[in-house]
C-alpha positions in Angstrom: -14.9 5.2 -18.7 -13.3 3.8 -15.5 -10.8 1.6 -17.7 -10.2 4.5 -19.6 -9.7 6.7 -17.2 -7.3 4.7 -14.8 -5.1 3.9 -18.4 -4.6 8.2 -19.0 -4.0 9.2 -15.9 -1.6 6.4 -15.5 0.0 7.4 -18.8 -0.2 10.6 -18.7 -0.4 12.1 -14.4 -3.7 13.8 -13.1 -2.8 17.2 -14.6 -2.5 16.0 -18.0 -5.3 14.1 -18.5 -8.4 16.3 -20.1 -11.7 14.6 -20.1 -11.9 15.2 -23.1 -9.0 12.6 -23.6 -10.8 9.7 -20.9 -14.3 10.2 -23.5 -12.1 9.9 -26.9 -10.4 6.3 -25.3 -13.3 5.4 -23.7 -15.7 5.7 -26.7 -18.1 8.4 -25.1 -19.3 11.8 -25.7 -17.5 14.4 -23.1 -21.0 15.0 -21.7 -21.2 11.6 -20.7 -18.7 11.6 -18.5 -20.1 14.6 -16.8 -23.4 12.5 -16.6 -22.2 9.9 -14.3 -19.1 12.4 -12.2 -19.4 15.4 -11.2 -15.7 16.7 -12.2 -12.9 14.9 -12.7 -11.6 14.6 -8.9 -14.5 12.9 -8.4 -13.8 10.3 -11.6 -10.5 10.0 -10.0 -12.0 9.2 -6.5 -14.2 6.5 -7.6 -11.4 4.5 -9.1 -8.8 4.9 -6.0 -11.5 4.4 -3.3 -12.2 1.1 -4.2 -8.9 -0.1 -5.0 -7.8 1.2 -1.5 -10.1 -1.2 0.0 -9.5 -4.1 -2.1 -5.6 -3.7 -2.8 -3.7 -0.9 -0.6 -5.7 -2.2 2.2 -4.8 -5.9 2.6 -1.0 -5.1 1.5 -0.4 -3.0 4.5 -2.5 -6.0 6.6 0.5 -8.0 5.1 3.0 -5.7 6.1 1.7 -5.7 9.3 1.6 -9.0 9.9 5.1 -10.0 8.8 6.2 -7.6 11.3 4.3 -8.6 14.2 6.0 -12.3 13.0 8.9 -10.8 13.3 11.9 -13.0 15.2 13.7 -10.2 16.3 16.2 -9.1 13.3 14.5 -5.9 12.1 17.2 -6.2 8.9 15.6 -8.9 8.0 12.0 -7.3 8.9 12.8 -4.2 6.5 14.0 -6.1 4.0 10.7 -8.1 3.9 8.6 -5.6 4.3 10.6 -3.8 1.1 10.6 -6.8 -0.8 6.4 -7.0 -0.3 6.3 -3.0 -1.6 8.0 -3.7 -4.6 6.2 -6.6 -5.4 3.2 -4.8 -4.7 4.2 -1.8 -6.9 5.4 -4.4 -9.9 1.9 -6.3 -9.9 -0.2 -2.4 -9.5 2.0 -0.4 -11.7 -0.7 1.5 -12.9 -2.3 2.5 -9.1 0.6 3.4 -8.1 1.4 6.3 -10.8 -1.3 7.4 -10.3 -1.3 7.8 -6.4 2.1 9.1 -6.6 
């Protein structure tokens, strides 16, 4: 349901995606999404919560980092630091739909 979930609102925004779409991809009644979420915000939640901590988290640890490395030329600094974003964005393409 997760899976499915994180692949339609990707696709299709937050506003567009029914649970009734998530439970068709996914396989599952409707009800059984209800069963283990209380509404959708809180399916939605429970995907971006943990891939906060494990990916948005760290990234902005790098970003951080490179910065506090930083020789001096803050060109060179935003540049990095916009290089590591994109990449970031291009290897989570999905996440970031959604959280935008």
């Amino acid at each position: 349901m997760i899976e499915a979930a994180l692949l339609c609102f990707a696709e299709q925004g937050y506003a567009a995606t029914s649970t009734r779409e998530i439970a068709r991809r996914a396989g599952v009644a409707e009800a059984t999404i209800f069963r283990h979420f209380v509404s959708k915000s809180d399916l939605l939640l429970r995907i971006v919560r943990p891939l906060a901590q494990r990916i948005i988290l760290p990234s902005i640890d790098d970003s951080r980092a490179l910065i506090l490395d930083a020789s001096g030329d803050i060109e060179e600094v935003i540049r990095r630091v916009m290089l590591l974003r994109l990449a970031f964005a291009d290897a989570h393409a999905p996440i970031v739909r959604i959280l935008l």
